[in-house]
One Martini backbone bead per residue (centre of mass of N, CA, C, O) as a GRO file, in nm:
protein
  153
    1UNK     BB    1   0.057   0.066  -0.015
    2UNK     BB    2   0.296   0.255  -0.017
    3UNK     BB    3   0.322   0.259  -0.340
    4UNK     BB    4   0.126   0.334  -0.382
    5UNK     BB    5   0.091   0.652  -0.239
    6UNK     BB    6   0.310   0.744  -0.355
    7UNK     BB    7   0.202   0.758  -0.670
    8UNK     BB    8  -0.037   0.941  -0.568
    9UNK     BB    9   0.132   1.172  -0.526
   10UNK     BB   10   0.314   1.187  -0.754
   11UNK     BB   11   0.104   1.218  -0.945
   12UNK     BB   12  -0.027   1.522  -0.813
   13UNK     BB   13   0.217   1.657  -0.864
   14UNK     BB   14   0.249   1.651  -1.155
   15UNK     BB   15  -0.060   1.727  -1.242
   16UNK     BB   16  -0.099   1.985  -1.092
   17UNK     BB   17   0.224   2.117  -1.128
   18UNK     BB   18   0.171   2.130  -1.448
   19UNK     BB   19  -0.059   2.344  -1.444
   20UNK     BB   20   0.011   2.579  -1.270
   21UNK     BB   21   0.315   2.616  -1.423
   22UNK     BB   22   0.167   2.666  -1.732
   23UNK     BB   23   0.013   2.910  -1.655
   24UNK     BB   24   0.258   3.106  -1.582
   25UNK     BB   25   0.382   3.127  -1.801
   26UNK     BB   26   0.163   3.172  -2.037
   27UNK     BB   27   0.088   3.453  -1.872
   28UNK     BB   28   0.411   3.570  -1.917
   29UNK     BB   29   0.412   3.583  -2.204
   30UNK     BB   30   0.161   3.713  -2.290
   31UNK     BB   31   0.293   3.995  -2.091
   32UNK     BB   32   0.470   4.063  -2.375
   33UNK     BB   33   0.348   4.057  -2.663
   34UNK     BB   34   0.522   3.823  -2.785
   35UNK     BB   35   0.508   3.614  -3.044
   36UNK     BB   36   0.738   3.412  -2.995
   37UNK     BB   37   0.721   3.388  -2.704
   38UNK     BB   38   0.396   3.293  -2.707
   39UNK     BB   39   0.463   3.037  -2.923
   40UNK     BB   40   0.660   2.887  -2.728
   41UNK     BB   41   0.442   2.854  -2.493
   42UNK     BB   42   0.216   2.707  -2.648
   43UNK     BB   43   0.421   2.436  -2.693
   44UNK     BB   44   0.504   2.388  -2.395
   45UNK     BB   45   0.205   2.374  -2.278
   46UNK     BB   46   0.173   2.075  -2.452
   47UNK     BB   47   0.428   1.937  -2.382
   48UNK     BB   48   0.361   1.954  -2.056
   49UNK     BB   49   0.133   1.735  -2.086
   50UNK     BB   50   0.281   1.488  -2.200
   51UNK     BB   51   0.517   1.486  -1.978
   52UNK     BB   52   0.344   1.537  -1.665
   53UNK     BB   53   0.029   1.482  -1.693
   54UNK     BB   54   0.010   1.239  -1.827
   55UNK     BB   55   0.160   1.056  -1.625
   56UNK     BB   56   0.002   1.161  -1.371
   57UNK     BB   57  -0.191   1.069  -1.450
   58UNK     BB   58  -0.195   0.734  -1.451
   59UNK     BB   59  -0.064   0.738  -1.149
   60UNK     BB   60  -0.354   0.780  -1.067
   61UNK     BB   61  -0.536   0.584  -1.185
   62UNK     BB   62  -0.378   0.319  -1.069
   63UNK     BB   63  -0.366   0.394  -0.784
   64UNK     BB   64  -0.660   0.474  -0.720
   65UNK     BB   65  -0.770   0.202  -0.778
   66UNK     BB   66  -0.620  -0.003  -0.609
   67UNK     BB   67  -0.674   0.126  -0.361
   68UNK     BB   68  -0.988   0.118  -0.329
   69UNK     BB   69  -1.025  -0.171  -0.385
   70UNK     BB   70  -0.879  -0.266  -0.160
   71UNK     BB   71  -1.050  -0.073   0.072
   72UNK     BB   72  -1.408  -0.084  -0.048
   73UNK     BB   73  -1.505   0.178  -0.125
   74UNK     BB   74  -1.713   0.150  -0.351
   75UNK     BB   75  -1.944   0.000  -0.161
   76UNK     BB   76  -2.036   0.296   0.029
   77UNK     BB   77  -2.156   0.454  -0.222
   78UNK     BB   78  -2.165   0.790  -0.122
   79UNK     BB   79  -1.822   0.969  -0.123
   80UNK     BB   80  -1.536   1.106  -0.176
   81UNK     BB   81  -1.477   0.904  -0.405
   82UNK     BB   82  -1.745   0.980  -0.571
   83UNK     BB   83  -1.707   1.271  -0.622
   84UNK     BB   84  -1.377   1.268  -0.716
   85UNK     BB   85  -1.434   1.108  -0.961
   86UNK     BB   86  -1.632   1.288  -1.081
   87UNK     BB   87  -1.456   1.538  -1.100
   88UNK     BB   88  -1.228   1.412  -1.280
   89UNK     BB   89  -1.382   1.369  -1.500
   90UNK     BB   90  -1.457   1.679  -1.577
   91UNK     BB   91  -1.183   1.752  -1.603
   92UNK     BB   92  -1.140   1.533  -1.845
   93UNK     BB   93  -1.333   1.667  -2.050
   94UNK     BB   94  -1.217   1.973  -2.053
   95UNK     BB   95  -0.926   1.897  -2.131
   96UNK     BB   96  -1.018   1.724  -2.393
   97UNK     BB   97  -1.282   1.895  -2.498
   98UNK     BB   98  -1.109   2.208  -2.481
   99UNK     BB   99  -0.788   2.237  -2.398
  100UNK     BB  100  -0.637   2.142  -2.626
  101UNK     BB  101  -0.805   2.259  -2.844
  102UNK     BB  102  -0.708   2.575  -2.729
  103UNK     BB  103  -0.408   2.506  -2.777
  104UNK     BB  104  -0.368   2.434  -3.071
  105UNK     BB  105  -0.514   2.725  -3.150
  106UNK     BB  106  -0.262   2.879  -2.996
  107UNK     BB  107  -0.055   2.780  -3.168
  108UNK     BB  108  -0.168   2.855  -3.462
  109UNK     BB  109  -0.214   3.166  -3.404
  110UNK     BB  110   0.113   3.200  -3.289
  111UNK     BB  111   0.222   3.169  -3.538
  112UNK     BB  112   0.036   3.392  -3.713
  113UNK     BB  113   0.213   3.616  -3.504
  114UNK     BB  114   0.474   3.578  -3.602
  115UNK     BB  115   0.477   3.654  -3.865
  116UNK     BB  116   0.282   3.909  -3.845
  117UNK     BB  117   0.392   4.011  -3.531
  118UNK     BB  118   0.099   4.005  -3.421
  119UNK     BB  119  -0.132   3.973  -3.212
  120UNK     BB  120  -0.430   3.779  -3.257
  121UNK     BB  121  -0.740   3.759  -3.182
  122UNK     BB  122  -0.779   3.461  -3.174
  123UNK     BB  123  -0.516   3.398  -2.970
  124UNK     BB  124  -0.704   3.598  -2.753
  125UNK     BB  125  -0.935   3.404  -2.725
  126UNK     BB  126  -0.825   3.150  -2.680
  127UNK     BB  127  -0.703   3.236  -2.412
  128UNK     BB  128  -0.983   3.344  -2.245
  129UNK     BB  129  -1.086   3.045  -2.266
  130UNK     BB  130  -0.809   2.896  -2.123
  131UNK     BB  131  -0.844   3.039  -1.864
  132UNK     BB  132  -1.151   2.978  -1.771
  133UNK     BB  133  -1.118   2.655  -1.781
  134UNK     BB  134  -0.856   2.624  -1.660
  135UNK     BB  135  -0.947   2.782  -1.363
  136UNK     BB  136  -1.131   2.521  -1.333
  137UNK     BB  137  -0.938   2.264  -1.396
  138UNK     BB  138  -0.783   2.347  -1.127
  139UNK     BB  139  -0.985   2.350  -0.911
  140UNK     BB  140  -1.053   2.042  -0.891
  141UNK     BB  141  -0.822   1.912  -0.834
  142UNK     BB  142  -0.799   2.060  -0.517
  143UNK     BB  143  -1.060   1.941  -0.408
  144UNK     BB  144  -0.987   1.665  -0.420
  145UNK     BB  145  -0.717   1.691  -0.241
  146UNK     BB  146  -0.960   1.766  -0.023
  147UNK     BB  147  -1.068   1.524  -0.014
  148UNK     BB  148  -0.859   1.286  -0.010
  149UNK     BB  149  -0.755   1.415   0.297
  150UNK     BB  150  -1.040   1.409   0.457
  151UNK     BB  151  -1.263   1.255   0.436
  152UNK     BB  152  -1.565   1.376   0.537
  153UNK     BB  153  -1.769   1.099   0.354
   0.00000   0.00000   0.00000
């Protein structure tokens, strides 16, 4: 159970830990409003996902399944750990299914403001939204990991 234990918290500090990491980067690239340094962070936000959060998230889901199994929380109906379940799918649903596509389009467009010199109306509409998105995506993994440790219900 010690390496499960192990497993499971250094998933969540990859997780969280390259979550609000790439949020700071991508936020001070933005704030130099230079379209190259932004095109740089654009696409280091997108390797930093696949470098450290897809990790994050396997040992996250391997050893919380197992540790759960092992444990018999699923049998005892709706508790901390299927409330927390089900924030994760959240999490998992808005990150693939909006933070990815724009990531994407922030790259995509971030590179059409490299070559025309100016930052773009689209590339600022993508950040705007992946600000909105990102900074839900960021607190519920937050909430997990205060319900993780707290086990309140």
């Amino acid at each position: 159970m010690n390496l499960l234990l192990f497993m499971h918290i250094a998933g969540a500090l990859l997780f969280v830990g390259n979550i609000i990491t790439a949020a700071f980067w991508k936020i001070r690239a933005d704030a130099t409003r230079n379209p190259v340094v932004i095109h740089e962070a654009a696409k280091n936000v997108m390797l930093a996902d696949y470098v450290f959060t897809l990790p994050g998230l396997a040992l996250l889901i391997v050893s919380g399944v197992s540790m759960a199994v092992r444990s018999g929380s699923f049998q005892s109906g709706f508790n901390w750990l299927t409330l927390s379940l089900l924030l994760f799918a959240v999490t998992g649903i808005l990150w693939l299914g909006i933070l990815i596509p724009l990531q994407r389009g922030m790259i995509r467009h971030s590179k059409q403001s490299v070559d025309s010199g100016v930052v773009s109306s689209e590339y600022r509409k993508a950040s705007l939204y992946w600000a909105v998105f990102g900074t839900v995506t960021t607190l519920l993994p937050i909430v997990i990991m205060y319900l993780m440790i707290a086990k309140s219900f």
